[in-house]
Each structure stands twice: as C-alpha cells, then as structure tokens.
N, CA, C and O of each residue as an XYZ file, in Angstrom:
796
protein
N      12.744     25.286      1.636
C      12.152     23.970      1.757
C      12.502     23.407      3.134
O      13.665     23.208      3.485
N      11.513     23.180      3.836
C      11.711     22.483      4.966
C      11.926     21.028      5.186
O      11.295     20.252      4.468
N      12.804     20.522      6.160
C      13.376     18.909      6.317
C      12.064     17.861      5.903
O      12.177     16.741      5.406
N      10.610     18.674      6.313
C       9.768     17.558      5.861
C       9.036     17.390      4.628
O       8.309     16.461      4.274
N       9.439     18.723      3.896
C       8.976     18.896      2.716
C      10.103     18.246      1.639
O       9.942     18.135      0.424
N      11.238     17.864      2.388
C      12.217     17.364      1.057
C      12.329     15.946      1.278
O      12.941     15.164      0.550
N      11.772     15.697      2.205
C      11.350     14.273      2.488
C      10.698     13.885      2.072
O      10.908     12.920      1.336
N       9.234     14.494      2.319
C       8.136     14.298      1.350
C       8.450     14.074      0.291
O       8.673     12.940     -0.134
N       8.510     14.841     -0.185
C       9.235     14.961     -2.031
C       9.785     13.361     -2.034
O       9.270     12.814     -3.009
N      10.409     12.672     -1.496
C      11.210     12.113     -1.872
C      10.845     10.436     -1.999
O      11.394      9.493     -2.569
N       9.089     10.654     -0.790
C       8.488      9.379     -0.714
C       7.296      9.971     -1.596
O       6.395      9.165     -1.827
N       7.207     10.753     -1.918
C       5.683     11.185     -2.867
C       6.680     10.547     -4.528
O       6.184      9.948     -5.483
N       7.682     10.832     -4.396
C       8.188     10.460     -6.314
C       8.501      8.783     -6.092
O       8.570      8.111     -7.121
N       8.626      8.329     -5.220
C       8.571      6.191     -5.190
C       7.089      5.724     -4.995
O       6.734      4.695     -5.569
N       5.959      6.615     -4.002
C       4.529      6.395     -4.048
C       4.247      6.494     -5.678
O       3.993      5.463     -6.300
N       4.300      7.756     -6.330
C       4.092      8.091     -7.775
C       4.540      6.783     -8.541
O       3.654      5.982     -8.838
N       5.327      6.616     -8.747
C       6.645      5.402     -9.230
C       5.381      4.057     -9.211
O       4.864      3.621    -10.240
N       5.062      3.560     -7.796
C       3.851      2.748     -7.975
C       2.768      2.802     -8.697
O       2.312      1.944     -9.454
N       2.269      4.104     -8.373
C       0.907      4.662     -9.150
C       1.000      3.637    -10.098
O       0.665      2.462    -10.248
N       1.860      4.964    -10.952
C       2.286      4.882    -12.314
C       1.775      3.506    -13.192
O       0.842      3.192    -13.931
N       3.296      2.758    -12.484
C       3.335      1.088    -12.579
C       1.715      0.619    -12.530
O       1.239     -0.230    -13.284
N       1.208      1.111    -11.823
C      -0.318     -0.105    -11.841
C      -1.277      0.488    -13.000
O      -1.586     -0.327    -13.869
N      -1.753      1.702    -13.120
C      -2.110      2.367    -14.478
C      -1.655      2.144    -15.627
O      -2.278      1.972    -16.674
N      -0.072      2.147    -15.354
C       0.568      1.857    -17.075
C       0.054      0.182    -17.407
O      -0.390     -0.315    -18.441
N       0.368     -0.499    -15.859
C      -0.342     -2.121    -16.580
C      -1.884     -1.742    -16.819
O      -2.216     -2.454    -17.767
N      -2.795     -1.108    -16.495
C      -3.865     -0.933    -17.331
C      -4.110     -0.647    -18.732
O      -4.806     -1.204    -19.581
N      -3.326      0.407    -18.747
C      -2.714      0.980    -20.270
C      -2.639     -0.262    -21.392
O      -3.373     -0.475    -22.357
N      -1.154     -1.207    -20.767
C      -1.030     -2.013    -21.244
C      -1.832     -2.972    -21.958
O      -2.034     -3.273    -23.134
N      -2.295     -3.419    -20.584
C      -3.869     -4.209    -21.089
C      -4.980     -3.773    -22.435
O      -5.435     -4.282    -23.459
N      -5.051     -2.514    -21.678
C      -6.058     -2.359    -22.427
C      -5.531     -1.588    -24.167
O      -6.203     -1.043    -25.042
N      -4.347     -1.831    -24.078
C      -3.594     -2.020    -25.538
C      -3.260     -2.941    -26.276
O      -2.949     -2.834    -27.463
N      -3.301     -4.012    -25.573
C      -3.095     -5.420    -25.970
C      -3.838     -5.405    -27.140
O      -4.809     -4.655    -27.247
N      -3.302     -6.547    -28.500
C      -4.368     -7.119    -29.315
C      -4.368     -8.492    -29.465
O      -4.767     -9.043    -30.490
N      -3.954     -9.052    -28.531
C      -3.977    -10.490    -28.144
C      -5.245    -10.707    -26.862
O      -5.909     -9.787    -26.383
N      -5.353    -12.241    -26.471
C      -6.233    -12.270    -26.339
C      -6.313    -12.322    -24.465
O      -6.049    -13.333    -23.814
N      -6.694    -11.118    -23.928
C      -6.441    -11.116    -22.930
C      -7.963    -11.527    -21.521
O      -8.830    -10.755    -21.112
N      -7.780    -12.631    -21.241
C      -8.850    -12.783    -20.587
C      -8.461    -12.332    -18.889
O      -7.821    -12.997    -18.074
N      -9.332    -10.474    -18.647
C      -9.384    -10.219    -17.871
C     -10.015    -11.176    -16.147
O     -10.560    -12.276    -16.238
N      -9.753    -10.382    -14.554
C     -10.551    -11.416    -13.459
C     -10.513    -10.054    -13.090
O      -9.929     -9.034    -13.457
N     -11.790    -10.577    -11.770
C     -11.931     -9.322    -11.307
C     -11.029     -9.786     -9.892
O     -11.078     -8.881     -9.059
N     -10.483    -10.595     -9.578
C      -9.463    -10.983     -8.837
C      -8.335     -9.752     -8.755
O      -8.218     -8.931     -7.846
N      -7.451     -9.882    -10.111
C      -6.800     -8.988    -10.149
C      -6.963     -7.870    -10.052
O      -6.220     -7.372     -9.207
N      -7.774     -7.020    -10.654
C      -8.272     -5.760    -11.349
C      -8.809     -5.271     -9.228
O      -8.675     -4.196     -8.644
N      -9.235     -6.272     -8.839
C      -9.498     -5.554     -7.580
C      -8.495     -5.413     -6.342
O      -8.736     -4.931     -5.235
N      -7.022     -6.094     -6.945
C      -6.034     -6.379     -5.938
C      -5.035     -5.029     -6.715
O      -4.081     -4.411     -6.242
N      -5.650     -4.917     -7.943
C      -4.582     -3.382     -8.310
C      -5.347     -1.949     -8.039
O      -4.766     -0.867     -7.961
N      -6.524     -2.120     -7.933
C      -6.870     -1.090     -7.324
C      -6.593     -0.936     -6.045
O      -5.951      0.081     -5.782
N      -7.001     -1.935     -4.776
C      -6.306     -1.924     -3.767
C      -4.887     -1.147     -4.041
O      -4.750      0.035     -3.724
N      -4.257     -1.610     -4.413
C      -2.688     -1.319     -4.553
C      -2.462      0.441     -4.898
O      -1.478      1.165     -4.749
N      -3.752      0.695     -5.379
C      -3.803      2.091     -6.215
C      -4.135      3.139     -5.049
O      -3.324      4.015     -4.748
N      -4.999      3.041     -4.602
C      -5.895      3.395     -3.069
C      -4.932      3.530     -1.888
O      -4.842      4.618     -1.319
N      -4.110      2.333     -1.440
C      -3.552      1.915     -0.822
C      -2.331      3.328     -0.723
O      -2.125      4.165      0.156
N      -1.852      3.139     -1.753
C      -0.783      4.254     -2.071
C      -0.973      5.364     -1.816
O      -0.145      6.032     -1.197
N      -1.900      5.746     -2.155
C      -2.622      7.337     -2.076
C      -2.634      7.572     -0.709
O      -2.089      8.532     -0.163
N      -3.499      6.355      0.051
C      -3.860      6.690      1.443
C      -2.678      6.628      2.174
O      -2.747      7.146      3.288
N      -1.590      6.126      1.847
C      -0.267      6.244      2.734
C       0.167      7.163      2.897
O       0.751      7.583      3.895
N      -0.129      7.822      1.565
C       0.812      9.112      1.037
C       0.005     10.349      1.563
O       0.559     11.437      1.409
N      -0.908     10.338      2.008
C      -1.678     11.534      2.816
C      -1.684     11.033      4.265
O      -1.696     11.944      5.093
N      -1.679      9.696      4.789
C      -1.126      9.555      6.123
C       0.177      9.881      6.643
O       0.376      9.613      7.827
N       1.476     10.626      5.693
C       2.211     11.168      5.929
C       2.178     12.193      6.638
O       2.686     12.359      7.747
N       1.531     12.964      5.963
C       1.483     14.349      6.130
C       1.446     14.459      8.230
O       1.802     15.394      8.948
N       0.937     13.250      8.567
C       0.656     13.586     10.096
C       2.073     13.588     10.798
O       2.242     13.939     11.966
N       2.822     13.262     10.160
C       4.587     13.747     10.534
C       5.321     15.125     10.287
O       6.504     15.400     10.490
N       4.408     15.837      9.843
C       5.293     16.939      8.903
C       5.054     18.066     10.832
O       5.137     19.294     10.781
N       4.846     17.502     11.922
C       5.175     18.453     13.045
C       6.499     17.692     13.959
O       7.207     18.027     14.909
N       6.373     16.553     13.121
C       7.438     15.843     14.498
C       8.839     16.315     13.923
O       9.190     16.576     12.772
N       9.505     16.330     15.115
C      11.242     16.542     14.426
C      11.554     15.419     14.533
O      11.191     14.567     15.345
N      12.519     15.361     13.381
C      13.369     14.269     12.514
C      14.762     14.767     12.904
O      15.428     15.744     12.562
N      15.001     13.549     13.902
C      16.349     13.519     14.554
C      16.887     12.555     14.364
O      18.004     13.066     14.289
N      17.095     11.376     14.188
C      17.380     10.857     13.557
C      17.528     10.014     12.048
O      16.517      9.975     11.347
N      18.814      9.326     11.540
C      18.918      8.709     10.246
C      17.638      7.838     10.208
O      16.915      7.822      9.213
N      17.394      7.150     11.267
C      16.230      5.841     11.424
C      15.107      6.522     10.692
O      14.546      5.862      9.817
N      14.690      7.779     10.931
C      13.402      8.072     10.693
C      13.002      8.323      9.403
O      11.909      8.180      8.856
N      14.086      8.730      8.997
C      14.533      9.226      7.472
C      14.015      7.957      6.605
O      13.136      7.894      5.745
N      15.000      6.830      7.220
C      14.985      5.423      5.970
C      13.539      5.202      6.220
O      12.827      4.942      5.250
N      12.909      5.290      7.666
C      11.421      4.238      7.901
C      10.568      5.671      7.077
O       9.354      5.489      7.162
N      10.795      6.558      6.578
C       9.708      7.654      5.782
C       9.349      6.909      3.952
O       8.370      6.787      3.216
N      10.713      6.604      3.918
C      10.861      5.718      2.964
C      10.739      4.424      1.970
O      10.551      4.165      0.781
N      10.952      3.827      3.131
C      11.113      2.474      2.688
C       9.987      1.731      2.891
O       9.871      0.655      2.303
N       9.180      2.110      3.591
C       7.561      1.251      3.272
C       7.038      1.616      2.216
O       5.905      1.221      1.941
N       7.825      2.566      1.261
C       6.874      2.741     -0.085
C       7.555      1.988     -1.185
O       7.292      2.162     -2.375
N       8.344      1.235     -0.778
C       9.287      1.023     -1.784
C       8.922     -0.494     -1.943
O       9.476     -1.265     -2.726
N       7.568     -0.904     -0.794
C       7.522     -2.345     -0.562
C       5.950     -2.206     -1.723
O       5.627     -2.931     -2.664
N       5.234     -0.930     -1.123
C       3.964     -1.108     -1.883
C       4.480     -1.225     -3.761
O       3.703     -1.806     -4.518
N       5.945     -0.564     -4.385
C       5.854     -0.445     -5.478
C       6.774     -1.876     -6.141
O       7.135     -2.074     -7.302
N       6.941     -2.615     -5.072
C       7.275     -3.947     -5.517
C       6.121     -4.352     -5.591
O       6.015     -4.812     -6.728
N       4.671     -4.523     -4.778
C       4.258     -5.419     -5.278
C       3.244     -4.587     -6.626
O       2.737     -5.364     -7.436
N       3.071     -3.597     -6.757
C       3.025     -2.854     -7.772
C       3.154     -3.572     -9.511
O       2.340     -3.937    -10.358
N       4.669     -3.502     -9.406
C       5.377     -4.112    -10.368
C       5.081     -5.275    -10.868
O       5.130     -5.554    -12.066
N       4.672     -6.212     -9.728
C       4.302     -7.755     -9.463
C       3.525     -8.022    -10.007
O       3.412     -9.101    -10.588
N       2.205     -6.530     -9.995
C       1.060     -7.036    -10.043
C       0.419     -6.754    -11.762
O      -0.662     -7.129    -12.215
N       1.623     -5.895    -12.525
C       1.632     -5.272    -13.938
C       2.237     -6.212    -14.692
O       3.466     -6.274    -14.730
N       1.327     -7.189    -15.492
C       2.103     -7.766    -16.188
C       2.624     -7.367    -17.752
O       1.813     -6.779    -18.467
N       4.106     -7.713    -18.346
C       4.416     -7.021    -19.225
C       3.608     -7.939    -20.698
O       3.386     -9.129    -20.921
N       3.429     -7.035    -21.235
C       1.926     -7.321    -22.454
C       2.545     -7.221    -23.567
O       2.755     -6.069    -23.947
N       3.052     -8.401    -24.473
C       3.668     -8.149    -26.036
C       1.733     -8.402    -26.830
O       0.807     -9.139    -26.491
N       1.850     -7.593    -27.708
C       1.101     -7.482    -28.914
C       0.926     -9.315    -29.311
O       1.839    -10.106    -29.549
N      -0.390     -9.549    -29.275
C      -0.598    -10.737    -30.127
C      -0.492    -11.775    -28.937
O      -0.552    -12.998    -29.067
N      -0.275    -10.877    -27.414
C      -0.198    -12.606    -26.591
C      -1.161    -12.797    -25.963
O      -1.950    -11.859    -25.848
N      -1.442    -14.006    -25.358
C      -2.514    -14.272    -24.340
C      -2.240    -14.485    -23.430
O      -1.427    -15.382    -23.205
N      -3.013    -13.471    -22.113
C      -3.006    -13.761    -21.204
C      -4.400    -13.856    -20.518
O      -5.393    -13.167    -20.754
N      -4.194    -15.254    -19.266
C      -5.120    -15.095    -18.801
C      -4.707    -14.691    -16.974
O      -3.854    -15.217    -16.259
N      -5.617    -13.659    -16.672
C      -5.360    -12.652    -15.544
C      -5.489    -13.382    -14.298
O      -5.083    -13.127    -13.164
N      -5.960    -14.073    -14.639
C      -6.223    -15.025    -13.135
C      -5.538    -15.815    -12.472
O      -5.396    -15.929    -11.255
N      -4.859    -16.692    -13.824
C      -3.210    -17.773    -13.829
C      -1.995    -16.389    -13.125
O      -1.201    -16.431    -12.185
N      -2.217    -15.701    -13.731
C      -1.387    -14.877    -13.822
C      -1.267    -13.909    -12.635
O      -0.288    -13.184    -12.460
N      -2.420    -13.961    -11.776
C      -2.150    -13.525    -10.113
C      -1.656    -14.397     -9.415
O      -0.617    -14.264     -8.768
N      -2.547    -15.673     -9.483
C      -1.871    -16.672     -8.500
C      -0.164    -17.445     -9.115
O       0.569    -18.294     -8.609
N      -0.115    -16.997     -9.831
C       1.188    -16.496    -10.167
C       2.499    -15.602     -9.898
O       3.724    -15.713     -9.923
N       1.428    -14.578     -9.606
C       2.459    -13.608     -8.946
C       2.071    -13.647     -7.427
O       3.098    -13.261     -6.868
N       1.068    -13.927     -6.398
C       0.713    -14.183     -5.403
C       1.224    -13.893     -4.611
O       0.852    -12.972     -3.883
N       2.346    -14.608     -4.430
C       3.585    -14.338     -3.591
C       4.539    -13.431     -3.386
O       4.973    -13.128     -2.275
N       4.878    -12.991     -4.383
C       5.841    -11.784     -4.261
C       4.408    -10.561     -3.937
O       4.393     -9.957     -2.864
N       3.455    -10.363     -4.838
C       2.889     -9.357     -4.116
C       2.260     -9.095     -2.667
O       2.291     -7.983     -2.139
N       1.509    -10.575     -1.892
C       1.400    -10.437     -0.796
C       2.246    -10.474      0.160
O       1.784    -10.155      1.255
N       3.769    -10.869      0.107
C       4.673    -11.161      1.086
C       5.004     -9.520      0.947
O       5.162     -8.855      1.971
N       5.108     -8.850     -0.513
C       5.484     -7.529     -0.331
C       4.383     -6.677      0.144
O       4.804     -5.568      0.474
N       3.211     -6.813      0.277
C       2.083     -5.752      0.867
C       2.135     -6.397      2.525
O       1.603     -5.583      3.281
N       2.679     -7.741      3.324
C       2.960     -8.129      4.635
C       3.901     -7.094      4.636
O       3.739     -6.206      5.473
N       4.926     -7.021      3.811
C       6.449     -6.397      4.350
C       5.962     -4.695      4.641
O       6.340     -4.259      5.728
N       5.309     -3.904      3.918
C       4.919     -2.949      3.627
C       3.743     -2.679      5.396
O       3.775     -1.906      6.353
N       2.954     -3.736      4.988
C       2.401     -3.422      6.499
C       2.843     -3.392      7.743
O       2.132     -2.914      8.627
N       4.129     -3.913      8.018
C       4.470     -4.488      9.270
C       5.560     -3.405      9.388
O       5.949     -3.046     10.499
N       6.168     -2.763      7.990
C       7.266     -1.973      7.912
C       6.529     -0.421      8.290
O       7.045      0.358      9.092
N       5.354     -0.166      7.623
C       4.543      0.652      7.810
C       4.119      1.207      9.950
O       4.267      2.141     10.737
N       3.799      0.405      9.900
C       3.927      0.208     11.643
C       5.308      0.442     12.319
O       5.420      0.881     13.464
N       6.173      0.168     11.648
C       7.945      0.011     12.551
C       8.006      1.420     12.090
O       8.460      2.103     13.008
N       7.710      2.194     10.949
C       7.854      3.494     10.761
C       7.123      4.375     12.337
O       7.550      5.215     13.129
N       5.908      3.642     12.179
C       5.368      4.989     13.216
C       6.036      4.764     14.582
O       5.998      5.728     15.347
N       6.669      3.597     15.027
C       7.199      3.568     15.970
C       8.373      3.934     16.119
O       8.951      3.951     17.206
N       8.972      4.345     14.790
C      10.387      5.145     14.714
C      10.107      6.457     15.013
O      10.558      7.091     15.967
N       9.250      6.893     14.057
C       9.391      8.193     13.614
C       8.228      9.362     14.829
O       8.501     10.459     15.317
N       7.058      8.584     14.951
C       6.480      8.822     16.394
C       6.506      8.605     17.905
O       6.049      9.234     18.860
N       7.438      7.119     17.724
C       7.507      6.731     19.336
C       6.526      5.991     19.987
O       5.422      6.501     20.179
N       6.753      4.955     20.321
C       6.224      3.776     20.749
C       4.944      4.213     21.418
O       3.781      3.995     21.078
N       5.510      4.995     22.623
C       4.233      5.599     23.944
C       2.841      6.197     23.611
O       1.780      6.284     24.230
N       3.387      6.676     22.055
C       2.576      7.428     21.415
C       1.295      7.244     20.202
O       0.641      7.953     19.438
N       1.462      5.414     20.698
C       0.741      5.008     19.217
C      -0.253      4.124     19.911
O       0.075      3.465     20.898
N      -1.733      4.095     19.298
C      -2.536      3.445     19.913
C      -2.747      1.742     19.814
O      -2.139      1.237     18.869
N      -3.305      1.073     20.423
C      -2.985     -0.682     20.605
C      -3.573     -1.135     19.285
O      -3.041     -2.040     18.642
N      -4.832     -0.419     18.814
C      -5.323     -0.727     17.856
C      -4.745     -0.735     16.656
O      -5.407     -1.393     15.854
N      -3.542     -0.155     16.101
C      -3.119      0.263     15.186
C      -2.483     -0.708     15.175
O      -2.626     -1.552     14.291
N      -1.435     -0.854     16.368
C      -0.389     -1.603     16.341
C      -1.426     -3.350     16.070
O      -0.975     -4.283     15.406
N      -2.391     -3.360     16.565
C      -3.093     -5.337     16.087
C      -3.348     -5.178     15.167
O      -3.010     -6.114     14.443
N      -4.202     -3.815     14.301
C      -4.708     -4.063     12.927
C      -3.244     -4.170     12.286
O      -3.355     -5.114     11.503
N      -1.732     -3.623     12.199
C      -0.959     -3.920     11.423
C      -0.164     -5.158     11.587
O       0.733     -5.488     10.810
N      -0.580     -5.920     12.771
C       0.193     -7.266     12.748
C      -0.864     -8.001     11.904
O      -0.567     -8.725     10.954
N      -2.288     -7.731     12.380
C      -3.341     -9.178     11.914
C      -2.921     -8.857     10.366
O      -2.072     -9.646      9.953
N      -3.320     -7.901      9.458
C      -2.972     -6.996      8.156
C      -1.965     -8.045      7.700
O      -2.108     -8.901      6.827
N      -0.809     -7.767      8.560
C       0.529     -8.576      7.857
C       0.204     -9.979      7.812
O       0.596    -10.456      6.747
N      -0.385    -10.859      8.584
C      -0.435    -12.420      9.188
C      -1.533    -12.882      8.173
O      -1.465    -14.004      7.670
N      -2.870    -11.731      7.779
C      -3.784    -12.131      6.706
C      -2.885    -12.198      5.243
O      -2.659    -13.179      4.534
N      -2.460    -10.762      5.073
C      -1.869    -11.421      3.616
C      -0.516    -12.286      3.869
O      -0.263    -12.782      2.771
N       0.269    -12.612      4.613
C       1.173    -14.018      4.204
C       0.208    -15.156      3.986
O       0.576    -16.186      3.421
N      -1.004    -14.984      4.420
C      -1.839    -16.679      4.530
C      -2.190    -16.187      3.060
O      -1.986    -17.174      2.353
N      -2.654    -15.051      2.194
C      -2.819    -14.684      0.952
C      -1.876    -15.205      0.140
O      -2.199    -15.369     -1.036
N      -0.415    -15.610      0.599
C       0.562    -15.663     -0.109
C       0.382    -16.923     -0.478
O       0.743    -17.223     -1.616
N      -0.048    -17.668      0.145
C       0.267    -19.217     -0.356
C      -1.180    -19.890      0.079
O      -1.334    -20.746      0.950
N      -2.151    -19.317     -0.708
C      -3.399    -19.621     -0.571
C      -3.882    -19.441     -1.827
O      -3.786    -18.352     -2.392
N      -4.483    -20.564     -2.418
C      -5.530    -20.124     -3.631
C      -6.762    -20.257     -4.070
O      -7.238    -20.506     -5.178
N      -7.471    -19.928     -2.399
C      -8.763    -19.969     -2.342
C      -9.293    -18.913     -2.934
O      -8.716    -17.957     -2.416
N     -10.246    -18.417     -3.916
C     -10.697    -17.446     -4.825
C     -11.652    -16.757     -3.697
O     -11.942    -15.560     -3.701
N     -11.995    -17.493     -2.948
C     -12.981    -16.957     -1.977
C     -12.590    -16.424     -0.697
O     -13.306    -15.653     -0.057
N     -11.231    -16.910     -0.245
C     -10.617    -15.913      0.806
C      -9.516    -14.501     -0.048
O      -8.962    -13.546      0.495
N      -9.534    -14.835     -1.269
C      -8.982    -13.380     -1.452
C     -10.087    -12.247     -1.816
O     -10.015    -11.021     -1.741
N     -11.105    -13.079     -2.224
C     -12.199    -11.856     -2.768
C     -12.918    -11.590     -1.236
O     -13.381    -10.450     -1.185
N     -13.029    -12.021     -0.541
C     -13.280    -11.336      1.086
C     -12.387    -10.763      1.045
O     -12.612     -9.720      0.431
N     -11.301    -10.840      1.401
C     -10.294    -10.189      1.920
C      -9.818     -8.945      0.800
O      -9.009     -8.157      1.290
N     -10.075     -8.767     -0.127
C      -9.915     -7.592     -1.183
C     -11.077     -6.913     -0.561
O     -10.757     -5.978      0.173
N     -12.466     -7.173     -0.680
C     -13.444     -6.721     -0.176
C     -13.385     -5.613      0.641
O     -13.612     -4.461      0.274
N     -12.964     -6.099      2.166
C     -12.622     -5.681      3.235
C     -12.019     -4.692      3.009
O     -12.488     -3.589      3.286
N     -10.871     -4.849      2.469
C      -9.656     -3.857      2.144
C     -10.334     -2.620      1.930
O     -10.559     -1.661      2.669
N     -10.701     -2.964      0.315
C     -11.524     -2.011     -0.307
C     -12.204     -1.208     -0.066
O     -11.955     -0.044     -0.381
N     -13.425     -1.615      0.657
C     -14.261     -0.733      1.888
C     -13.743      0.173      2.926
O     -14.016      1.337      3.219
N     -12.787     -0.829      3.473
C     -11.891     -0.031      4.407
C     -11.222      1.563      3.961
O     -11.622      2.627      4.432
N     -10.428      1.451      3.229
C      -9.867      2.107      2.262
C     -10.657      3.306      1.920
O     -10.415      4.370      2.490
N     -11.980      3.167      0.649
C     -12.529      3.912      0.482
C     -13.469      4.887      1.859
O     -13.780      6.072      1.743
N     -13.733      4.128      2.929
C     -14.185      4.638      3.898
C     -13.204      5.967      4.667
O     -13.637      7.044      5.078
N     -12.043      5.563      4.684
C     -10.673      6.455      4.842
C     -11.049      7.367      4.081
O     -11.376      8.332      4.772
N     -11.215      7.632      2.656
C     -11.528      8.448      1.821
C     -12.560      9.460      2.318
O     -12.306     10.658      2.444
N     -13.554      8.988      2.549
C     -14.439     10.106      3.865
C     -14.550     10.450      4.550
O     -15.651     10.828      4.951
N     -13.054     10.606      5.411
C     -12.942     11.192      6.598
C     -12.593     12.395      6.445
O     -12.314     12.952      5.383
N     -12.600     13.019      7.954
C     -12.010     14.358      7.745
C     -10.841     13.640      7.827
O     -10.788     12.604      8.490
N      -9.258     14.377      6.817
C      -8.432     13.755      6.969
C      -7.350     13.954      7.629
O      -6.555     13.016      7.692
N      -7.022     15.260      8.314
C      -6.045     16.159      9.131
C      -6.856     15.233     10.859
O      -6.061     14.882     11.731
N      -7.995     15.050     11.009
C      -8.100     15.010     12.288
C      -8.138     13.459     12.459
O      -7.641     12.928     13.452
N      -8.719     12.775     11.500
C      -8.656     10.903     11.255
C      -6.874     10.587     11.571
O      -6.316      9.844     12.379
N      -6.192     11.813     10.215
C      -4.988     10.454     10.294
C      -4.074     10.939     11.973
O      -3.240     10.182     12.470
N      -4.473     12.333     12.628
C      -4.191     12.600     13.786
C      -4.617     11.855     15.107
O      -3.783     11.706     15.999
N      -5.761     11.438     15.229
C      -6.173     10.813     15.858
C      -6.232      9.496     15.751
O      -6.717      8.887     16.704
N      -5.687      8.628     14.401
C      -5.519      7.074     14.140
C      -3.751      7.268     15.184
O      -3.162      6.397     15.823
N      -3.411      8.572     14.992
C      -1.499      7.979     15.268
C      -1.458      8.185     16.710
O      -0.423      8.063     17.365
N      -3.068      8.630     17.405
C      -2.605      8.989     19.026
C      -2.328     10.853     19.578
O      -2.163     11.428     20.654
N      -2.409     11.270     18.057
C      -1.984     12.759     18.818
C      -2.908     13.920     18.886
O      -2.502     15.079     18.798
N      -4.258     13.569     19.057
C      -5.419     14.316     19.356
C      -4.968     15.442     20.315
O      -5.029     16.610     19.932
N      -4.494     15.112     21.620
C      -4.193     15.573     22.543
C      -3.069     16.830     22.312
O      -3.026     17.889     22.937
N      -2.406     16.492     21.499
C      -1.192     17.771     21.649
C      -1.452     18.059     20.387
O      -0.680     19.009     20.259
N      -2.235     17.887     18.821
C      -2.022     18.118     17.927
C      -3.407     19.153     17.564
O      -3.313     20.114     16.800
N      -4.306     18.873     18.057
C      -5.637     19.221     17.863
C      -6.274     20.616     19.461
O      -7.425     21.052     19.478
C-alpha cells in the first residue's frame, strides 16, 4: 500500500461517514409514521451535500503523484472532509415514530451550523491545495471561486430568504452535476494547474 493509498483510505471512510449520514436521514424520513411535511429546500441542500462529497472525493485522486512531505499535508487531506460531514449530520434530522416534522422550520433551523460548516469546508478545501500542491501552482480562478463559495454561504448562514437559497442550491447543483461530465483525470488536473507536467 502506498503513502497515498492509506491516506486515501482514510479520507474515503469520513467522506463515506457523510454519505451515509445524509441517506440514513432519508431512510429515516421516509420511515417515519408521523407527520412529516417534506421542502424541497432541504431535500436539495442534502443532495448538494451528497454530490458535493463524491466530487471531493474523486478530486483527490489529483494528489496521488505529489509527494507528501510533510505532517501539514496529511491533516489538510483530511480535515476538509470532516467539515462536509458536520454539516451532513446538521442536515439529518433525528426522526422518533409518531413525530412531526416540518422540513423547512427545520433547515432554517439548522442553517447555521450547516452553512458556516460547508464556508469552513470551502475555504479549508482551498488551504488544502495550497498545502498539499503549493501556492505557485494553483490557478487565480480556483483560489476566487473558493473565497466567493465561502463569503456566499456565510451570507446563507444568517439569511432566510427562500429565494436566495433556492438560487444558490440551483447553481451549486448544476455546477456539480456538470463536474459529473467531465473527463475526470484531465478536468480535476487541469482545475489544480498541472496540465503542463501531468498530462
């Protein structure tokens, strides 16, 4: 097993860990026998969350040539997944038999902890590639889409306009699934800057 394969391993089982968490609150839900009045608010901020994960977790893979010389690089491989499965958690609410919930109270409810944790996740996400790739090496664009990213959802955090989160899920969403159709060895190579020596 190689240094990046036991690494891997190690952010693929806390990515999983999220999954999990957002499916099992589907599960949940859709086990409930109380009276649960679904939004598509939520249901589209946990798919995000679902997507989101996946696509991180194959934007890894564009590290598995760099050497890992330092501890720094190790924790930043890490620890931006650990932000997506907080808000994960946030976003699964726990479902007793016979209760009511309504899904909508119940985001802008959790609001905060999940968008301050998908800011932390984005901005941490970025400090990774500048650990683990090197500053010189990362393009301008990446580095504005992950500040604006972070600066949109804190204004998510303490906002409860129904109409700037369903744009802004929107966006995501599209975004996201569009990622999904790329080629993905040469996209997530060429999003990090290393066309040139990698390709």
């Amino acid at each position: 097993m190689t240094q990046f394969e036991f690494l891997m391993m190690i952010a693929s089982v806390v990515v999983a860990v999220g999954m999990t968490e957002i499916v099992g609150g589907w599960g949940r839900l859709a086990r409930a026998e109380g009276e649960i009045r679904f939004d598509w608010l939520h249901l589209g901020w946990t798919i995000y969350i679902l997507l989101l994960s996946v696509q991180y977790w194959i934007g890894m893979w564009s590290y598995r040539e760099l050497p890992i010389e330092y501890v720094g690089q190790i924790y930043f491989l890490v620890v931006p997944t650990l932000f997506l499965v907080l808000a994960a958690f946030a976003m699964s609410p726990d479902v007793v038999n016979r209760s009511q919930i309504d899904m909508r109270t119940y985001y802008f409810e959790k609001r905060r902890v999940v968008f301050l944790s998908l800011a932390v996740f984005s901005l941490a996400a970025w400090l990774a590639d500048i650990v683990i790739v090197g500053y010189d090496k990362l393009e301008i664009s990446f580095m504005l889409f992950s500040i604006v990213s972070g600066l949109v959802l804190c204004l998510l955090a303490y906002s409860q306009r129904v109409w700037l989160h369903g744009a802004v899920i929107a966006i995501l969403i599209l975004s996201v699934i569009g990622y999904f159709f790329t080629e993905v060895a040469a996209q997530d190579l060429r999003w990090k800057g290393f066309v040139g020596s990698a390709l």
